[in-house]
N, CA and C of each residue as an Amber inpcrd file, in Angstrom:
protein
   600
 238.6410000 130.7890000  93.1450000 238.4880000 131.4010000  94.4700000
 238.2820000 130.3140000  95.5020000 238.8520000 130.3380000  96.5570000
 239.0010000 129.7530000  98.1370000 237.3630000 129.7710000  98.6600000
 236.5640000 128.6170000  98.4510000 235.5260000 128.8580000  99.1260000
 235.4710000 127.8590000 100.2880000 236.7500000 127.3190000 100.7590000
 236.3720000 126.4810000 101.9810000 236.2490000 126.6250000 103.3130000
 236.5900000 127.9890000 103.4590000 236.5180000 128.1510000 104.7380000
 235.7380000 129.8280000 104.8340000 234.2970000 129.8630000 104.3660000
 233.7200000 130.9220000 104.4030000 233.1910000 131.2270000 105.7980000
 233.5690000 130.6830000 106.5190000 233.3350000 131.1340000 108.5420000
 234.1520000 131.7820000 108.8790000 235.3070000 131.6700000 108.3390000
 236.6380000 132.1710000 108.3760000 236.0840000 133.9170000 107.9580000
 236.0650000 133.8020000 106.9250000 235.5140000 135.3450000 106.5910000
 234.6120000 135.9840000 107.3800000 233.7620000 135.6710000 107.9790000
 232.5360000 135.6910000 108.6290000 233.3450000 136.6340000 109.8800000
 233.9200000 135.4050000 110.5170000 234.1720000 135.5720000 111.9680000
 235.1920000 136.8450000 111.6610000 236.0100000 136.9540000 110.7000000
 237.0670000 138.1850000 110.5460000 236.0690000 139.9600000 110.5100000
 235.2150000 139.7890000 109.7190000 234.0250000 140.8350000 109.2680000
 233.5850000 141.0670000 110.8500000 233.3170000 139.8660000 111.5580000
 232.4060000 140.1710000 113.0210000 233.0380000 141.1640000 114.2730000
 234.6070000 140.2470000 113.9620000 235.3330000 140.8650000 114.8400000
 235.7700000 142.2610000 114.4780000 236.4730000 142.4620000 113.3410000
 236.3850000 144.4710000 112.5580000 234.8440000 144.8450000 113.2000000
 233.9660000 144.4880000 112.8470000 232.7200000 145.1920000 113.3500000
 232.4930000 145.4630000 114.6150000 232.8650000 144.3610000 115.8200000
 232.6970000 144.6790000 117.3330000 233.8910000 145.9100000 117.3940000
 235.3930000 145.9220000 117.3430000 236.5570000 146.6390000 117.2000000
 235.9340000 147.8330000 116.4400000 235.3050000 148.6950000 115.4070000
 234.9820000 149.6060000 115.4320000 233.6860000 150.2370000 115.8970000
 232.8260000 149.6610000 116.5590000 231.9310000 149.6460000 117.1320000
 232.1250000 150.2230000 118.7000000 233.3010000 149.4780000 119.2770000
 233.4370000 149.8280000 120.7860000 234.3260000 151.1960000 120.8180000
 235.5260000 151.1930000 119.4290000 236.6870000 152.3260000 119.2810000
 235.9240000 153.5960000 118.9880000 234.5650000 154.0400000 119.0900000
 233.6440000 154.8120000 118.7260000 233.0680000 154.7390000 120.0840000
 233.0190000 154.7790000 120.6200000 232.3880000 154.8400000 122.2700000
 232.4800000 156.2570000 122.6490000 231.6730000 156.5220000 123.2270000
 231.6190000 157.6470000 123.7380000 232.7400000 158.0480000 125.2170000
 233.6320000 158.7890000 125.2800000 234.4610000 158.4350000 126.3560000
 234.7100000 160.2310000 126.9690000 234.5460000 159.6100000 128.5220000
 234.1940000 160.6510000 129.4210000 234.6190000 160.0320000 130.8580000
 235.5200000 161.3430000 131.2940000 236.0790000 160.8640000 132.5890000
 237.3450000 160.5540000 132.7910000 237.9390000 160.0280000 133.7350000
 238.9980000 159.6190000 133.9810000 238.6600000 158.6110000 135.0610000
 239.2130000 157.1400000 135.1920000 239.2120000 156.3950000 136.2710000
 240.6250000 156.6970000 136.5450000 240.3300000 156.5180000 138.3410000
 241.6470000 156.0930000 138.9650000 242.8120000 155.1900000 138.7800000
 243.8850000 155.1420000 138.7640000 244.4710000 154.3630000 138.3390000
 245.4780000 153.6600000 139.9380000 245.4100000 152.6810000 139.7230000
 246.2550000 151.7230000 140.8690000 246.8240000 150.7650000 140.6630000
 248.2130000 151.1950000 141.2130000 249.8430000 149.8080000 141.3320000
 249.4240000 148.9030000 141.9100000 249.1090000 147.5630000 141.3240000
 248.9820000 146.1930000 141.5610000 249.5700000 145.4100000 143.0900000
 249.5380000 145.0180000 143.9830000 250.2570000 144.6110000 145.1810000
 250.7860000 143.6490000 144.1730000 251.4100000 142.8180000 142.8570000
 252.0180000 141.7890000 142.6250000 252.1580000 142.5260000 140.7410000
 253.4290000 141.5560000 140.7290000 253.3390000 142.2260000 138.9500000
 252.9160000 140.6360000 138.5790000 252.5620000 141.1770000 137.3560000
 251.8450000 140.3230000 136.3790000 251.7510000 140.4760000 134.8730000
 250.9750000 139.7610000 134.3020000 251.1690000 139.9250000 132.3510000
 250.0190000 139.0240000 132.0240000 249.8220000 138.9440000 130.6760000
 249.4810000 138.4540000 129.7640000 249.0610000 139.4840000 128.5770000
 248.2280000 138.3390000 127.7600000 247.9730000 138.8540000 126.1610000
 246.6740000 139.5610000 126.1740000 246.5210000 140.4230000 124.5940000
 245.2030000 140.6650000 124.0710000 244.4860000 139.9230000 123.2570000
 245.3900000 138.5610000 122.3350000 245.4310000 137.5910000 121.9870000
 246.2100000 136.5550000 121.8970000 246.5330000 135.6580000 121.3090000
 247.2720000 134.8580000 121.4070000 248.6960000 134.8570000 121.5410000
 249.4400000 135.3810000 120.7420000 250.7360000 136.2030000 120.7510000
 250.7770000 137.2030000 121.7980000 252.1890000 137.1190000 122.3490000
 252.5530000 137.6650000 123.5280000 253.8800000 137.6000000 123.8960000
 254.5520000 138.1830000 124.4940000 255.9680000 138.1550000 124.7340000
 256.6530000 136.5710000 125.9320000 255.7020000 136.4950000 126.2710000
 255.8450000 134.8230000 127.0170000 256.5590000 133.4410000 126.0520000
 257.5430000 132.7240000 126.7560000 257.2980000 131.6630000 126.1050000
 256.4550000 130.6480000 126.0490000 256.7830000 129.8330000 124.8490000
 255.7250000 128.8720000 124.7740000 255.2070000 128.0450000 126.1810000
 256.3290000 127.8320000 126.4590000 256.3020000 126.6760000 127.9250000
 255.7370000 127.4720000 129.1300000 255.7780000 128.6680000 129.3430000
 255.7220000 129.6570000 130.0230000 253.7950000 130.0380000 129.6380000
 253.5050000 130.3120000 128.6940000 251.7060000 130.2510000 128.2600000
 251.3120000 129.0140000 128.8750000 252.1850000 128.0840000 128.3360000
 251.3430000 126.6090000 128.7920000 251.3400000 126.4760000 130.3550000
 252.1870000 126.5760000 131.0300000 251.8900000 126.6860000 132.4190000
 251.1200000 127.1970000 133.2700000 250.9400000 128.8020000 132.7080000
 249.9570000 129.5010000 132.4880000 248.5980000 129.2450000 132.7040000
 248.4410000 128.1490000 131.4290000 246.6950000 127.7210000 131.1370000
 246.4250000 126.6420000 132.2310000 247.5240000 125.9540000 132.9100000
 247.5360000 124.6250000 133.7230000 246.9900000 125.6010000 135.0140000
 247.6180000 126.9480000 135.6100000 247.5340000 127.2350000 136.5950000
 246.1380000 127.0960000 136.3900000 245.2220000 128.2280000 135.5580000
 243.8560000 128.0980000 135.4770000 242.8620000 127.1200000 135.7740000
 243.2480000 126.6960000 134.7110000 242.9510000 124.7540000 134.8000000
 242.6620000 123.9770000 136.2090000 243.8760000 124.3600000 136.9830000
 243.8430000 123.5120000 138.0730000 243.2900000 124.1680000 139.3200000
 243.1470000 125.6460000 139.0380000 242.7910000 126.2940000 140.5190000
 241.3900000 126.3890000 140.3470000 240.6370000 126.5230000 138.8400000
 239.8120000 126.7650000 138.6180000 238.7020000 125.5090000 139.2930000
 239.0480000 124.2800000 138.3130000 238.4600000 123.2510000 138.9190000
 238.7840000 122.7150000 140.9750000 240.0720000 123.0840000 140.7320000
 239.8430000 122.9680000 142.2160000 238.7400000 123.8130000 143.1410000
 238.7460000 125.0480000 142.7710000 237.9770000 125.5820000 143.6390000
 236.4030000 124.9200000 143.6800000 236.3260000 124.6250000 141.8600000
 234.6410000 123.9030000 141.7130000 234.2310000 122.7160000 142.1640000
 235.5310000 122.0200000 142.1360000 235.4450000 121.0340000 142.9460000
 234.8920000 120.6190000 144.7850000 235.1190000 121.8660000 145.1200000
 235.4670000 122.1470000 146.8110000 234.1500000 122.6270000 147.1840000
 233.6690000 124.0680000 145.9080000 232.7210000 124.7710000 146.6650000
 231.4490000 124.5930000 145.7520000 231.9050000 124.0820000 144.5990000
 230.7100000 124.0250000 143.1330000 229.7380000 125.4370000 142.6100000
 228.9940000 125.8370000 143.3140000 228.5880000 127.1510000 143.1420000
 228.0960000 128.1210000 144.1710000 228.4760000 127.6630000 144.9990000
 228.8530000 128.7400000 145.9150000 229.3510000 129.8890000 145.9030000
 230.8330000 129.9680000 144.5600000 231.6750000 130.6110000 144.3110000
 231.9250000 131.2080000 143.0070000 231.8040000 132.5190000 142.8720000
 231.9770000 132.7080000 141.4090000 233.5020000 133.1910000 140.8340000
 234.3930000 132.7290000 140.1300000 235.3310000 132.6690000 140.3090000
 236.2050000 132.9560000 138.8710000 236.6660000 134.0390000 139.2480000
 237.6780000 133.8490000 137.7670000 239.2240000 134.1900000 137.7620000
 239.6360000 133.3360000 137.2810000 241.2770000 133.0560000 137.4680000
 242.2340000 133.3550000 136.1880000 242.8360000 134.5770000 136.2950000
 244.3440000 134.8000000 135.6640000 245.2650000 134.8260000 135.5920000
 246.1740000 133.9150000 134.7200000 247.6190000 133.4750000 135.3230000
 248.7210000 134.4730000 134.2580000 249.9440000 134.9690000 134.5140000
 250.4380000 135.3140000 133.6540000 252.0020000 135.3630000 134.4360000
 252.8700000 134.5430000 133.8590000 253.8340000 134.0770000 134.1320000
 254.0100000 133.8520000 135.3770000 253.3300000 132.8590000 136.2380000
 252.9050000 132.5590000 137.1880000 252.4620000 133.7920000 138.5870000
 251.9320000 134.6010000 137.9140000 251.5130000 135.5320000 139.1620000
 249.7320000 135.5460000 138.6680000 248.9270000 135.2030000 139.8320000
 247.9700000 134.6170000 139.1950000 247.0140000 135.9710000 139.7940000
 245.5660000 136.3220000 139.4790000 244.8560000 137.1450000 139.6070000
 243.4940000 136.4110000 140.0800000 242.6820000 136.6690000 141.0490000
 241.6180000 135.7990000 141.4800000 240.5910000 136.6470000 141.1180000
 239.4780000 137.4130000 140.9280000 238.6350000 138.0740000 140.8480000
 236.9720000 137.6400000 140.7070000 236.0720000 137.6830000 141.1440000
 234.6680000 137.1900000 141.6740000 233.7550000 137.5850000 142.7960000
 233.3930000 136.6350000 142.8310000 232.5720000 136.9600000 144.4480000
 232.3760000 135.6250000 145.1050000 232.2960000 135.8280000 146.6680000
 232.6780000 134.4630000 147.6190000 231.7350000 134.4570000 148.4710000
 231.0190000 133.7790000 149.3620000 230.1140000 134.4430000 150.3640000
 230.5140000 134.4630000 151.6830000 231.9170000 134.4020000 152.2290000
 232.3560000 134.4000000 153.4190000 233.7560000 134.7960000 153.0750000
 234.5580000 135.6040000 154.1460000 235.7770000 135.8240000 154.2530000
 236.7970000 134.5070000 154.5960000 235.6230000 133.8130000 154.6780000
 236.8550000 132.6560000 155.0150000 237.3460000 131.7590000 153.8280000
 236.2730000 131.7260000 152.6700000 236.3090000 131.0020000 151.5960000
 237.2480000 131.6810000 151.2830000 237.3120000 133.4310000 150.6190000
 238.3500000 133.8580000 149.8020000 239.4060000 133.8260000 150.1970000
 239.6550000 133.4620000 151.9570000 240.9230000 133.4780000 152.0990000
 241.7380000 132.0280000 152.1180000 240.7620000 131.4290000 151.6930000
 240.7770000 129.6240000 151.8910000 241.4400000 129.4790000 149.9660000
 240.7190000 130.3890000 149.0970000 240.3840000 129.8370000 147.7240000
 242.1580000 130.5330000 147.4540000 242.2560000 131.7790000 147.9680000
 243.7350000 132.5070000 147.6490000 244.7660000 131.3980000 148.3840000
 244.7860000 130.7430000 149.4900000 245.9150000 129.7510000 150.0910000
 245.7490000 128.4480000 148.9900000 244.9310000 128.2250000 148.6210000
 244.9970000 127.0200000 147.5220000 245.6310000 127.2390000 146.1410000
 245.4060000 128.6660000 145.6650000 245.9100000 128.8700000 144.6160000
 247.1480000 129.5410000 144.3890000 247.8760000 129.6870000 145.6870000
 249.4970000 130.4180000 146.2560000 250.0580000 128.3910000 145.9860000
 249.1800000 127.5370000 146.5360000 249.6860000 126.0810000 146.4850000
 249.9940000 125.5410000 145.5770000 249.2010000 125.9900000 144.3500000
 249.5710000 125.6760000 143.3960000 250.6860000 124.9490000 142.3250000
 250.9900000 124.5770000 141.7090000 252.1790000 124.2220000 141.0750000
 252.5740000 125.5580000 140.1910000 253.7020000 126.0960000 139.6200000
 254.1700000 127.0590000 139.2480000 253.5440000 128.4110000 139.5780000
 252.8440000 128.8330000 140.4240000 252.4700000 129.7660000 140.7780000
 253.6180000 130.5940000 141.7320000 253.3510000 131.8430000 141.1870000
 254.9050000 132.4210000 141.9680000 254.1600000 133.3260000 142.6280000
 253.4090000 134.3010000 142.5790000 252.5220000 134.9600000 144.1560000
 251.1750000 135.1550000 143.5820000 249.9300000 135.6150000 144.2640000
 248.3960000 135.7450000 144.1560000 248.2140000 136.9640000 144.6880000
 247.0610000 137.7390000 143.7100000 246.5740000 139.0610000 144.1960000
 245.0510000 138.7360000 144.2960000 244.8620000 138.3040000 145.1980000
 243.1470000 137.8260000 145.8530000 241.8800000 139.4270000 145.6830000
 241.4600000 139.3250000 144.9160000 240.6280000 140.2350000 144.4660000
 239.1210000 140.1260000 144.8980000 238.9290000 138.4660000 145.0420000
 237.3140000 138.4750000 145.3820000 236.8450000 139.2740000 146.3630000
 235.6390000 139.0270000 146.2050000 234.7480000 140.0980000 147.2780000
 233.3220000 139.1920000 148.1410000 233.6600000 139.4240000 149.2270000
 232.7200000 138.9030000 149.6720000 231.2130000 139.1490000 149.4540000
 230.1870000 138.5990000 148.5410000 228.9940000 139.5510000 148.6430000
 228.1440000 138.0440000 147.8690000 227.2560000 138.6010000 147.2420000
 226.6240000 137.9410000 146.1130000 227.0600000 137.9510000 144.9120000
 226.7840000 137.1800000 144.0850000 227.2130000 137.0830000 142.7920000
 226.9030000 137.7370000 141.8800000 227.3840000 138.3620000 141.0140000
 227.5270000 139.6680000 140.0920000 226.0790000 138.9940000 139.3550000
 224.8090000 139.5050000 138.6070000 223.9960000 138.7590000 137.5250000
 224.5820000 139.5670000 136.1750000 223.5510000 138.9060000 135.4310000
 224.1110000 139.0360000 134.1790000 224.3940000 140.2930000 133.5620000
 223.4970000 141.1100000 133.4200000 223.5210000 142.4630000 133.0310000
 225.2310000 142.8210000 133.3890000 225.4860000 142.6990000 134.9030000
 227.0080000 143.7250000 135.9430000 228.2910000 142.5990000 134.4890000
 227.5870000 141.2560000 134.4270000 228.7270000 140.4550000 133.5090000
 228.6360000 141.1160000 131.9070000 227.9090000 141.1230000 131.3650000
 227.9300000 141.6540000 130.4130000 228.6480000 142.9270000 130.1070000
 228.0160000 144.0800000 131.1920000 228.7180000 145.5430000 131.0080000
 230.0770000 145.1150000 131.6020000 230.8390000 144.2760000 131.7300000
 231.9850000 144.3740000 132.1370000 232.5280000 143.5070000 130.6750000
 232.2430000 142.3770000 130.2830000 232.7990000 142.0950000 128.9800000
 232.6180000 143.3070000 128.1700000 231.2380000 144.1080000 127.8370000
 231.4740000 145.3410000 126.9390000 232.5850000 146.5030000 127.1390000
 232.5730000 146.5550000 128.8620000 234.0780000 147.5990000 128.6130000
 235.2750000 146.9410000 128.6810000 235.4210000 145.6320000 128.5970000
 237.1770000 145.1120000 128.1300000 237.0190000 145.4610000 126.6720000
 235.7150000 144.9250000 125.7130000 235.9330000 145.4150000 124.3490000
 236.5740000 146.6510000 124.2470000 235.7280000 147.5170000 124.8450000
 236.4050000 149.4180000 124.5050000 237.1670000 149.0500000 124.7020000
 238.2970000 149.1340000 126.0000000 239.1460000 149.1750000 126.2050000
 240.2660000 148.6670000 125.4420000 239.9580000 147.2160000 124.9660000
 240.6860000 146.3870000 123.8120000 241.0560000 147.1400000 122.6220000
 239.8450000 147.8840000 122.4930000 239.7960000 148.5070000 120.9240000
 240.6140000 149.7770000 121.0940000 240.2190000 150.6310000 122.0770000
 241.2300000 151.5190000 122.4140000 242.5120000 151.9330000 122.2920000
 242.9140000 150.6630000 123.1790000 244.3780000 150.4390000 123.2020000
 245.4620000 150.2200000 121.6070000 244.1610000 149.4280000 121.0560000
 244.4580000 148.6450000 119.5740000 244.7430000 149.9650000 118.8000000
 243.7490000 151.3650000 118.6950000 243.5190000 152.3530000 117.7660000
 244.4190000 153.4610000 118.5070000 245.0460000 153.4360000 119.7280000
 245.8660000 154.4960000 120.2600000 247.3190000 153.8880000 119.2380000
 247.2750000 153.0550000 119.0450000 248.7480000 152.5020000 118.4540000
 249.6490000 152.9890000 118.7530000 250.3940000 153.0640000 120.4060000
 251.4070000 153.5630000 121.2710000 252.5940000 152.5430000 121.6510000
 251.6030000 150.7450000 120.9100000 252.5880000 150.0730000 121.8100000
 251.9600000 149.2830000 120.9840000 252.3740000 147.9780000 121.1410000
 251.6490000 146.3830000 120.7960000 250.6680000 145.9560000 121.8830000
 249.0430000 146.4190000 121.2980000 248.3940000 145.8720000 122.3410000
 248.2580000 144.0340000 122.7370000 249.1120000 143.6970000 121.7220000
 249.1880000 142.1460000 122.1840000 249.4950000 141.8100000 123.3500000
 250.2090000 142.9220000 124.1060000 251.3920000 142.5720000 125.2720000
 250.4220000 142.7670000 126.3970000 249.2150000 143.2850000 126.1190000
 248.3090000 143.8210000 127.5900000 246.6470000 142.8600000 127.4350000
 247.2030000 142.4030000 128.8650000 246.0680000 141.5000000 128.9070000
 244.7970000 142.6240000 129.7580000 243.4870000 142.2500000 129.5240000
 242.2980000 143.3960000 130.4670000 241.4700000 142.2800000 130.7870000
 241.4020000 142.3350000 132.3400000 240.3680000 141.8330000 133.0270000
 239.5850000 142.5870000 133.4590000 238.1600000 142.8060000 133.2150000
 237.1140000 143.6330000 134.2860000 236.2760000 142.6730000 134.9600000
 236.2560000 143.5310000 135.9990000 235.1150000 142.5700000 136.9740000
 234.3110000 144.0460000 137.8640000 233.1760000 143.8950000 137.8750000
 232.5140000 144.8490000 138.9110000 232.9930000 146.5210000 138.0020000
 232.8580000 146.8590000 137.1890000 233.9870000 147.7820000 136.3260000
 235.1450000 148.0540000 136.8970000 235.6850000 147.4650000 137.4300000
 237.4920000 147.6750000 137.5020000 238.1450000 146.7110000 136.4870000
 238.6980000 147.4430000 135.9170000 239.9790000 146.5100000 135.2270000
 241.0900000 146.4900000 135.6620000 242.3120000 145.1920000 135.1480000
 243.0290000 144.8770000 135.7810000 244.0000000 144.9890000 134.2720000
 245.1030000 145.6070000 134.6550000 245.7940000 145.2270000 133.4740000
 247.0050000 144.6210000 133.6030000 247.3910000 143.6830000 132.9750000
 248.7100000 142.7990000 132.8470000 248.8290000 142.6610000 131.9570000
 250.3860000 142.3630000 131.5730000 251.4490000 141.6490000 130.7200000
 252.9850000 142.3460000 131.0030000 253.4900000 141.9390000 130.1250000
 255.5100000 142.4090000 129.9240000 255.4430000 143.3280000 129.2880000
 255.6990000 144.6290000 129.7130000 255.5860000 145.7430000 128.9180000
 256.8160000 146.6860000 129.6820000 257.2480000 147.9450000 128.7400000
 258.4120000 148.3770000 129.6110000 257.2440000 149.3910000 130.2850000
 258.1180000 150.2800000 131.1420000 257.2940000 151.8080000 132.0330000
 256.3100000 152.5490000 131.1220000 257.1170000 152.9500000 130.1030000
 256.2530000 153.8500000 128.9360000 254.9960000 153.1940000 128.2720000
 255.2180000 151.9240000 127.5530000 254.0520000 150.9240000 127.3580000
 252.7690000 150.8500000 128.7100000 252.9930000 150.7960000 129.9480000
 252.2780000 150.0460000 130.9230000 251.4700000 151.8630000 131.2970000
 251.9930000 152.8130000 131.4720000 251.6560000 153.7920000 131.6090000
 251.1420000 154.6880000 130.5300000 251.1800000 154.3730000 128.9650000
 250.0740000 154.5690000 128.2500000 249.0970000 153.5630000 128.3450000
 248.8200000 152.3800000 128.6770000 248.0680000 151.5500000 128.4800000
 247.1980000 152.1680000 129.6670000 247.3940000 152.3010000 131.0460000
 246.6060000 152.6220000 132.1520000 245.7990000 153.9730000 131.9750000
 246.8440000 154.7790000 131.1510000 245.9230000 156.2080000 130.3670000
 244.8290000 155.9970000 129.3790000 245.0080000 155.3400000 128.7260000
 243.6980000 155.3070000 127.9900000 243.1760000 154.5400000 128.5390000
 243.0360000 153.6850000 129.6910000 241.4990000 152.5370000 129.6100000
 240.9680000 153.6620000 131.1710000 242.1580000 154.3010000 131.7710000
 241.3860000 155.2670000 132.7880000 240.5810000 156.1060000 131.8100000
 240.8080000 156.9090000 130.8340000 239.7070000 157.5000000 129.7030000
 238.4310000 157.0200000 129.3970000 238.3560000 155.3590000 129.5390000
 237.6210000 154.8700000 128.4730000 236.1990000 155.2850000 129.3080000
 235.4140000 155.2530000 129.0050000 233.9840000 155.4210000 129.9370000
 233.3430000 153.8450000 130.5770000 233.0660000 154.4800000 131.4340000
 231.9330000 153.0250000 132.2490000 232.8710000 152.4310000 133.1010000
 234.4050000 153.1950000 132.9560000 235.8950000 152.1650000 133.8710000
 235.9190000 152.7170000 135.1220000 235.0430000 152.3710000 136.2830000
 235.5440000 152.6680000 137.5960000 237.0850000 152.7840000 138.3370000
 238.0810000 151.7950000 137.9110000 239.1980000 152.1670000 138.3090000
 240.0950000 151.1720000 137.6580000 241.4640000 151.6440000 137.3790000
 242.6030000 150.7440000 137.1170000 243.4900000 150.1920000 137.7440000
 243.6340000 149.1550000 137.4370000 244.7130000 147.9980000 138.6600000
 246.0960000 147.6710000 137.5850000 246.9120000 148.3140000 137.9540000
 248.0820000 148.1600000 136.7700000 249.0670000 146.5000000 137.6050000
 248.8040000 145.3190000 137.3250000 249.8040000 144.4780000 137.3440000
 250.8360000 143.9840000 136.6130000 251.2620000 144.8510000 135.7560000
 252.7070000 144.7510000 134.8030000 253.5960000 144.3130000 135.4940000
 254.3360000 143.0960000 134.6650000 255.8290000 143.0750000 134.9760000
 256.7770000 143.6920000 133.9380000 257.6030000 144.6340000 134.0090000
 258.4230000 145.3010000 133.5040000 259.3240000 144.7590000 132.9160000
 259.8220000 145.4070000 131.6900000 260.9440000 144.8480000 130.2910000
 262.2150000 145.7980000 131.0280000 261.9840000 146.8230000 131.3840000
 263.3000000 147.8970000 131.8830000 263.3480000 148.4060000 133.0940000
């Protein structure tokens, strides 16, 4: 027997356990659902309909808007950046209208960036608890999508911030419009932001 990589097992057991843990959620409601001002994509993991060169550019946009912004404002700004075949997603909090509209013209500047859907919000910064319940409902939602088995949830990337999620990747009409149905289902989801770019 293979005993060299018993983390390996570990981490497989952890992850089945979070995935039926969240796919058991209690779910009530319906969130709103809303067409993206920009299409967009990415994954639920690694695999995804992108090419290789196309991911990697991807991670550079991050990379570079990310630190740029930390560079400029350091923590001033709370900031989180999604790229998916160069249509990038900004989402956080800023403390002036002028920053977010300063941080969205830097990251339209970008290198391979093809348009920006500026999401921040001017206010204070989310604390931990608002971060947490928003990583716990991408889980549901993740798991959701995974146990509706309507589509390849590989193809749908979920960002929440403030409970809105954002959903992207390459998916055709039918894929992108079951995906927005169940995470509007899921509970604790204030509203849906569908940024798909379309296969048909």
């Amino acid at each position: 027997m293979n005993r060299g990589h018993p983390s390996r097992h570990l981490v497989r057991i952890m992850v089945a356990a979070l995935l039926v843990s969240a796919a058991g959620a209690v779910v009530t409601g319906c969130a709103p659902i809303v067409i993206g001002a920009t299409v967009g994509g990415g994954t639920l993991v690694a695999m995804d309909r992108r090419s290789t060169g196309i991911r990697a550019s991807d991670q550079v946009i991050e990379s570079k808007v990310t630190k740029a912004v930390g560079d400029r404002w350091d923590r001033e700004v709370h900031l989180n950046v999604t790229s998916y075949d160069g249509n990038v997603l900004l989402t956080g909090e800023v403390p002036t209208p002028e920053v977010r509209d300063e941080i969205g013209r830097l990251a339209k500047s970008t290198e391979y960036v093809r348009e920006v859907t500026n999401e921040l919000v001017v206010g204070p910064e989310t604390g931990f608890g608002a971060r947490t319940q928003d990583t716990y409902i991408t889980s549901k939602v993740k798991a959701r999508l995974i146990e509706a088995g309507r589509f390849d949830a590989n193809n749908v990337k979920v960002v929440t911030e403030r409970s809105v999620v954002y959903l992207l990747g390459l998916v055709s009409h039918e894929e992108g419009d079951a995906a927005a149905e169940i995470t509007a289902s899921t509970s604790d989801v204030a509203r849906v932001v569908k940024m798909f770019e379309y296969t048909d």
